[in-house]
Residue, then its C-alpha position, 0 to 999 in steps of 0.5 A: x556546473x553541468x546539466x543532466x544530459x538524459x543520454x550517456x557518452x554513447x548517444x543512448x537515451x538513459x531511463x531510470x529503472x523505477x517505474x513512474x509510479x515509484x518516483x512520484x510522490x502521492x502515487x498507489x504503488x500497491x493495493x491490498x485486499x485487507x478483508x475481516x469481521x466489523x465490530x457488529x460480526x459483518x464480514x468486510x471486504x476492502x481493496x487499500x491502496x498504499x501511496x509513495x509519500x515524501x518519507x516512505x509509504x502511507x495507505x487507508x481504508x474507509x469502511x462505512x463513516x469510518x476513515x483509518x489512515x496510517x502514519x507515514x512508514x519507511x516500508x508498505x508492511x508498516x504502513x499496513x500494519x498501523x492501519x490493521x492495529x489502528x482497525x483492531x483498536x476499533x473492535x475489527x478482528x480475524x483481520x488479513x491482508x495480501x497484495x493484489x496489484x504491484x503498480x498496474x499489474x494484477x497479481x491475480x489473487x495468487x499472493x499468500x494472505x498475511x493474518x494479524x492475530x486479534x489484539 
């Protein structure tokens, strides 16, 4: 059997395209702002990193003593979507998440909101 030889038959060093942080496991690909209204009618803020775990994506939030994870997920979208169903179940409404980091880089709150109707 032959060990992987990081350069090819030309002497050129092969990388992998996926960033680092894609191919390790536990590691925040992405952070999403995720902002609605507590059950008390507070306005709520929070940044929710998602993680790459061994069968896809996970993220959570904690507001106040409140932890809600979600399941792991074979896309970000679910992953997000538990949390957000998990949150409504709680009484959280006019919940609305978008993306503001795609590994290190900021996306300078540019990206469209996504809003999940109240359950």
């Amino acid at each position: 059997m032959k060990s992987f030889d990081p350069f090819d038959t030309y002497g050129v060093f092969i990388m992998s395209t996926l960033p680092l942080s894609f191919r390790v496991r536990n590691a925040v690909v992405e952070k999403h702002q995720l902002e609605g209204t507590d059950p008390s009618d507070r306005y709520f803020n929070r940044l929710m990193p998602v993680k790459r775990v061994d069968r896809g994506y996970t993220t959570s939030i904690m507001y106040e003593a409140l932890i809600v994870e979600s399941d792991n997920h074979r896309t970000v979208q679910a992953a997000i979507t538990d949390v957000v169903n998990k949150l409504q179940e709680h009484g959280f409404t006019k919940i609305r998440t978008r993306i503001n980091f795609k590994g290190q880089r900021y996306l300078a709150e540019k990206e469209t909101w996504i809003d999940y109707p109240d359950a």
